[in-house]
PLY file of the C-alpha trace (Angstrom):
ply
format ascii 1.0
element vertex 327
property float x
property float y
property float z
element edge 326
property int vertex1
property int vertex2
end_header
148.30 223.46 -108.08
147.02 221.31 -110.67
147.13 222.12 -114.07
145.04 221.60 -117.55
147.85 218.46 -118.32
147.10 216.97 -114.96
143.25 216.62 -115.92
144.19 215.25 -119.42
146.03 212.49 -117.99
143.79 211.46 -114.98
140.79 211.69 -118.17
142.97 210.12 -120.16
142.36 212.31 -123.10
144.47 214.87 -124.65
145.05 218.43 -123.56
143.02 219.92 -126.51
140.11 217.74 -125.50
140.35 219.04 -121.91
140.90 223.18 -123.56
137.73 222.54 -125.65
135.31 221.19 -122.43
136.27 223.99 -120.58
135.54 226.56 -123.50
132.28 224.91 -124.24
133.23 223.36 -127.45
131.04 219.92 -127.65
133.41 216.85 -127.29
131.76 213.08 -127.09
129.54 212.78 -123.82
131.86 210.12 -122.84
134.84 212.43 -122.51
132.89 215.04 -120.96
132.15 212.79 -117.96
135.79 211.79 -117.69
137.07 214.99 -117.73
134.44 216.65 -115.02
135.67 213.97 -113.13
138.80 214.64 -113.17
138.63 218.25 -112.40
136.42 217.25 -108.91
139.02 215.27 -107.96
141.88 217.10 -108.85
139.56 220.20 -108.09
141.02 222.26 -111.17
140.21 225.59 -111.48
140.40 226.46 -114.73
142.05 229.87 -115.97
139.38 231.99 -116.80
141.08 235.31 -118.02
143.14 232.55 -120.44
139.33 231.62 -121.38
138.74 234.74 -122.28
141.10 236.00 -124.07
140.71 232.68 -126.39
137.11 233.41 -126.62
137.28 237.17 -126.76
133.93 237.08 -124.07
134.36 237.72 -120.75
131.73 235.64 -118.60
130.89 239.10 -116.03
127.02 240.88 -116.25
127.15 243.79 -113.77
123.89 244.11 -112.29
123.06 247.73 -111.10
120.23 247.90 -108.56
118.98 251.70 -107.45
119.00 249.89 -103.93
118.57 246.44 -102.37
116.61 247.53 -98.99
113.00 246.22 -99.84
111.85 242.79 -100.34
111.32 243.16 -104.45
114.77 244.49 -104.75
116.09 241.36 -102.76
114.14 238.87 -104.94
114.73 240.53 -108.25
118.84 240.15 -107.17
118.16 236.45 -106.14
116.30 235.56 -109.28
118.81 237.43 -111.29
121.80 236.10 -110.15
120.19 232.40 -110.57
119.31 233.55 -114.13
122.42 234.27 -115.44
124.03 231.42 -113.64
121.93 228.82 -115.98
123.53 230.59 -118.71
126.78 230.59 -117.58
127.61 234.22 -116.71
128.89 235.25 -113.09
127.28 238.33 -111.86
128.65 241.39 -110.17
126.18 243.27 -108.05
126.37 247.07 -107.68
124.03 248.93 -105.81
123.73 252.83 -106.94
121.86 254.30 -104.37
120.00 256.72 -106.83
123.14 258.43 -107.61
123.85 258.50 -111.32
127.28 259.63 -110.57
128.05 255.93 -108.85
126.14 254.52 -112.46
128.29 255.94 -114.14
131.29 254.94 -112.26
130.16 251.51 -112.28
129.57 251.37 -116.28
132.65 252.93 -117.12
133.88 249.58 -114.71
132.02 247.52 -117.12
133.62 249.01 -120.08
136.96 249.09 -118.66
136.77 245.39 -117.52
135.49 244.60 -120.98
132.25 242.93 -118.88
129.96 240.66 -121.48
126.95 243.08 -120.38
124.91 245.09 -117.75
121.74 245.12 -117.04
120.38 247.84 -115.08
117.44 249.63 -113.20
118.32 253.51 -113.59
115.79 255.88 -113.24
118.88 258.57 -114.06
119.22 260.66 -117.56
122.31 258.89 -118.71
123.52 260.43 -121.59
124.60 258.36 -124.84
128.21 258.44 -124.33
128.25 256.35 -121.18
126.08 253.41 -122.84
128.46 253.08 -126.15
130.16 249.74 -126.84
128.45 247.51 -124.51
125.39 245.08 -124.52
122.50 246.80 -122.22
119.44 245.64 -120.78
117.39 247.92 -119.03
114.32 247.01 -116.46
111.48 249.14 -116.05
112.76 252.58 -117.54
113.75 252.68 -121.41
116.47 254.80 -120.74
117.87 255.09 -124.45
115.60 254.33 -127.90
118.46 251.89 -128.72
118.60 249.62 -125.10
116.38 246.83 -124.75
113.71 247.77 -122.17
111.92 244.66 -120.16
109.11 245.80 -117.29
106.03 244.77 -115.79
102.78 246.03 -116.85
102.76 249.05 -114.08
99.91 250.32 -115.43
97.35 247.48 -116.19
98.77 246.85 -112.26
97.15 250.71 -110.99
93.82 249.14 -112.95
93.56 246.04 -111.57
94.37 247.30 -107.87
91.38 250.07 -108.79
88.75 247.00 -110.06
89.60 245.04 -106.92
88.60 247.56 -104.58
85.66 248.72 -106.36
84.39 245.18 -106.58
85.01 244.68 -102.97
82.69 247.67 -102.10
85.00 250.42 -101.56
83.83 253.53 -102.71
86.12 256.51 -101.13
89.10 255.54 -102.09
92.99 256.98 -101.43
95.84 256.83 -104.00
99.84 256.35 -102.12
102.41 257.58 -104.58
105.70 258.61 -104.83
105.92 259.92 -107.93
109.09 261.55 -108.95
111.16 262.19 -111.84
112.84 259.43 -111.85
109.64 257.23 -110.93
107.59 258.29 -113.78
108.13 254.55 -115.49
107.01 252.83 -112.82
105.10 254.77 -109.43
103.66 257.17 -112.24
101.84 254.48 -114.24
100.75 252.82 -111.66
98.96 255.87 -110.39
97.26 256.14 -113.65
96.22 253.23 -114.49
94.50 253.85 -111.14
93.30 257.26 -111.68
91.76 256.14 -115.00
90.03 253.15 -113.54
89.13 255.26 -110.81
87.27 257.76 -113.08
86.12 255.13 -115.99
83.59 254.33 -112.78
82.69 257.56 -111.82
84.76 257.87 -108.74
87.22 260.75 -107.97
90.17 259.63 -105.51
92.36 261.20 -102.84
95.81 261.09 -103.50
98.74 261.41 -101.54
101.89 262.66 -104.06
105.08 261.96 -102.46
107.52 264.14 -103.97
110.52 263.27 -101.59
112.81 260.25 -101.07
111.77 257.76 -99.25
113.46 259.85 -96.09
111.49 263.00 -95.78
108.43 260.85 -97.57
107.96 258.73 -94.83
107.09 261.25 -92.19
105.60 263.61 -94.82
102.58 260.31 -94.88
102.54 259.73 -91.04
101.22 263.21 -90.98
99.00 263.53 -93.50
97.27 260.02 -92.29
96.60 261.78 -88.89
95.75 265.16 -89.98
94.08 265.06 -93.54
90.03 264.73 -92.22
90.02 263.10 -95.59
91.24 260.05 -94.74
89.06 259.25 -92.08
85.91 258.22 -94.88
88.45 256.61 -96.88
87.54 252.43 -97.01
90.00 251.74 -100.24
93.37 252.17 -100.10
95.87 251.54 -103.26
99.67 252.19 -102.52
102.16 251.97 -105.31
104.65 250.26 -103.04
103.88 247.20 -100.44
106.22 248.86 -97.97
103.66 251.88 -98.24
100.64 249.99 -97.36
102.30 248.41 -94.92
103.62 251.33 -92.98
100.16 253.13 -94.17
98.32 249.75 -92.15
100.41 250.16 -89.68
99.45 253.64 -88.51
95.67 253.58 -89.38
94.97 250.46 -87.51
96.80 252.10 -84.47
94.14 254.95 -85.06
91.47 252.43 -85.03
90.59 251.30 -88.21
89.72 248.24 -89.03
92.01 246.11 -91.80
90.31 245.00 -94.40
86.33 245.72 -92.33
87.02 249.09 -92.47
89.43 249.90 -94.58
90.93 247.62 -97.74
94.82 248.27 -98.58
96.36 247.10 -102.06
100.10 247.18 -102.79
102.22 246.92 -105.61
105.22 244.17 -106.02
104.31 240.68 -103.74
107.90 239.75 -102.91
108.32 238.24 -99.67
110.81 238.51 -96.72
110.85 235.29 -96.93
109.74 232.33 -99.31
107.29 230.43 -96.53
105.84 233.76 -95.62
101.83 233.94 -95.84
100.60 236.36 -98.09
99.61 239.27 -95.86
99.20 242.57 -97.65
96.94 242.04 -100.67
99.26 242.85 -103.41
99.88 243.50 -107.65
102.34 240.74 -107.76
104.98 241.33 -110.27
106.96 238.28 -112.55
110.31 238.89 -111.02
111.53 234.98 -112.04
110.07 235.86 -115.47
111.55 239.25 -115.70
115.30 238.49 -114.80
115.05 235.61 -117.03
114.17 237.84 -120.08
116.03 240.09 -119.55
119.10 237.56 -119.53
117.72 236.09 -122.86
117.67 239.65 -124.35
121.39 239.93 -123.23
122.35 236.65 -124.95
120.79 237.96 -128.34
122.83 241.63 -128.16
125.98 239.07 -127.52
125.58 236.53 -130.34
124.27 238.82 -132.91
126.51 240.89 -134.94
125.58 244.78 -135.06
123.12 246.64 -133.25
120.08 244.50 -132.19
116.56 246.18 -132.58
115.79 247.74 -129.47
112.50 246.58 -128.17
109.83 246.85 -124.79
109.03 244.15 -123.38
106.08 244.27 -121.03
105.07 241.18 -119.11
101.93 241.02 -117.13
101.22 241.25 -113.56
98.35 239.64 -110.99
96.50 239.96 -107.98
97.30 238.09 -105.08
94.68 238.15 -102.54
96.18 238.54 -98.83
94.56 239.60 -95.66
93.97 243.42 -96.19
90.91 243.13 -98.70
87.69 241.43 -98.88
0 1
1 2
2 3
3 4
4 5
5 6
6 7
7 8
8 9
9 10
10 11
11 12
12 13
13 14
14 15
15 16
16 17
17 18
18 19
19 20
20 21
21 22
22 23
23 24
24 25
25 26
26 27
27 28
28 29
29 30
30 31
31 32
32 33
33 34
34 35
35 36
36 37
37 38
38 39
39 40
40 41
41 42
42 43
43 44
44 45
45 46
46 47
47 48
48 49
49 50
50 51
51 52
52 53
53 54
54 55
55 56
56 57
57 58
58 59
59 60
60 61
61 62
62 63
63 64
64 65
65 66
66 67
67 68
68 69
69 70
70 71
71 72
72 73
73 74
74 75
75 76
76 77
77 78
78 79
79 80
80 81
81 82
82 83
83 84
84 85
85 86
86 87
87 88
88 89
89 90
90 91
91 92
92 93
93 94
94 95
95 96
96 97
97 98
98 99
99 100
100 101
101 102
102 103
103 104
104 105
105 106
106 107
107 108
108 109
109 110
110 111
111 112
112 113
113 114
114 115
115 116
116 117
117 118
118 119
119 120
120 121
121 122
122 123
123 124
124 125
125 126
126 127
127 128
128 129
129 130
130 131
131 132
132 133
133 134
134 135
135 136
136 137
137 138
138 139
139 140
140 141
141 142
142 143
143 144
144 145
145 146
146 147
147 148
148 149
149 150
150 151
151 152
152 153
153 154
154 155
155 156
156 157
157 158
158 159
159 160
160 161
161 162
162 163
163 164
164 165
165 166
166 167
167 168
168 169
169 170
170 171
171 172
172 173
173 174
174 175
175 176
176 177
177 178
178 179
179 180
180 181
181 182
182 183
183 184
184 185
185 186
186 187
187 188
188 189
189 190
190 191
191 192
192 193
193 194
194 195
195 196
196 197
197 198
198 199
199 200
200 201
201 202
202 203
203 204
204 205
205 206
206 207
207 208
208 209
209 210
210 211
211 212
212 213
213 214
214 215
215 216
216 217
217 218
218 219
219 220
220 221
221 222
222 223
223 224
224 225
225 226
226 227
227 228
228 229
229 230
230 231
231 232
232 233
233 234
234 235
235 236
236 237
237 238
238 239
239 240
240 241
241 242
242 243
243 244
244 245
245 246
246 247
247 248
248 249
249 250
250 251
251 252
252 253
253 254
254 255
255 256
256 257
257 258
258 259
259 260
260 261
261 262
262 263
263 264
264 265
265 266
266 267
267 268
268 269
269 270
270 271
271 272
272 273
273 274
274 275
275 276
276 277
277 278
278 279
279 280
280 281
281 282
282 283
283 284
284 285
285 286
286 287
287 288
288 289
289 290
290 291
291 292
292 293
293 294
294 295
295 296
296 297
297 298
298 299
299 300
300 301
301 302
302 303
303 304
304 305
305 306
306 307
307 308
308 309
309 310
310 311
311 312
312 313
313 314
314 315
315 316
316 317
317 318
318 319
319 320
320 321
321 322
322 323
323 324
324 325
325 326
């Protein structure tokens, strides 16, 4: 196995040049190309806990994810992971499954492994104890006054999905939600920013509260879509998830209503399955690049300042993207 001394001499430098490349100390651009060259050749692998220890910073984020079974959670992972690999940090993924216990398993990890950071989507009441002595960001839900919170506008998102439909014509309109506990930051103001909108034009809407997981809620909206009499006026549709308005779609066009004639659907999130997919469901599109990249920026601050960094909201802005299930 090669070794730091075999790079030096295939460089052609000295050891201490090669140690302070590797540790990102700046060395002449000259020596920097001599040395990566060496290591592809030799391919060198350099010692990272020995990096660390000189450094005192481990190179590790754990990224905690409630799940990664939809679309948005699969993007925001990708664009993550790319994120923190510009800056230099190797991620380790961890998805919760809504279970605070396994967050708080996978923190005390962090803390154990002496991690550079986490950043983390919990919608669970963590108390203070399990966030001490470690650089948190959180996304969507400010889980502690003192952790960095970065999110999209959810609620300008329930306002513009509300102005597009009106616009469009649609007058009897139907609000999707799951709103729960733990959803309040992000299902909960995008209902009402939708509710408000709704009423700032003197229209009332049907809504559909979800108070389940996404198990029982499933089945709890097949039913109501083929038994409320309700829904059978309703020409607007906004659902706080695309995976709702799709599966909502789904069963009202089997019941024969027309998509978007008919009936207009909105969602909430725009990832796709995949990147050359055409935009289908008419969606609030959220800035997953831009969030994962702030919130990696926020990270880097907590690191390289010393004490407690203010802890601030970040809210970025969100759009409509037009798609084939609304005028």
């Amino acid at each position: 196995m090669p070794t730091m001394n075999d790079v030096a001499k295939l460089a052609g430098v000295s050891r201490g040049t090669v140690s302070n490349y590797i540790n990102g100390v700046k060395i002449k651009e000259e020596s920097q190309v001599k040395i990566q060259n060496a290591i592809n050749q030799l391919n060198y692998i350099p010692n990272t806990n020995a990096r660390q220890l000189k450094t005192s910073r481990s190179d590790i984020v754990v990224f905690i994810l409630p799940t990664t079974r939809t679309p948005f959670f699969g993007e925001l992972t990708y664009e993550m992971q790319q994120a923190l690999q510009r800056a230099e940090y190797k991620m380790i993924l961890c998805n919760s499954n809504n279970d605070i216990q396994q967050e708080i398993e996978y923190i005390h990890m962090g803390q154990m492994q002496k991690v550079a950071g986490i950043i983390t989507m919990s919608y669970s009441d963590l108390s203070q104890q399990h966030l001490e002595n470690l650089p948190i960001v959180s996304i969507e839900n400010k889980i502690s006054k003192r952790i960095p919170c970065v999110s999209s506008d959810n609620y300008q998102g329930g306002v513009l999905a509300a102005e597009k439909l009106i616009s469009s014509g649609a007058k009897n309109l139907l609000l999707i939600t799951r709103t729960t506990t733990h959803t309040e930051a992000s299902y909960g103001q995008r209902s009402r920013g939708f509710i408000d909108c709704c009423r700032k034009h003197g229209l009332e809407c049907e809504v559909f509260w979800g108070e389940h997981h996404e198990e029982t809620f499933y089945p709890a909206l097949a039913t109501y879509l083929k038994e409320s009499g309700e829904v059978e006026t309703v020409d607007g549709i906004f659902a706080v998830a695309d995976q709702y308005a799709d599966f909502a779609m789904e069963l009202l066009t089997k019941a024969g209503r027309r998509v978007p004639k008919d009936l207009q659907i909105i969602g909430f999130d725009g990832s796709k399955m995949y990147p050359e997919q055409e935009e289908f469901i008419s969606t609030i599109r959220q800035p997953v690049a831009l969030m994962a990249e702030t919130c990696v920026s926020i990270l880097e601050e907590l690191l390289n300042k010393e004490g407690p960094a203010p802890a601030e909201e970040i809210v970025l802005p969100v759009k409509f993207i037009p798609g084939g299930t609304s005028i």
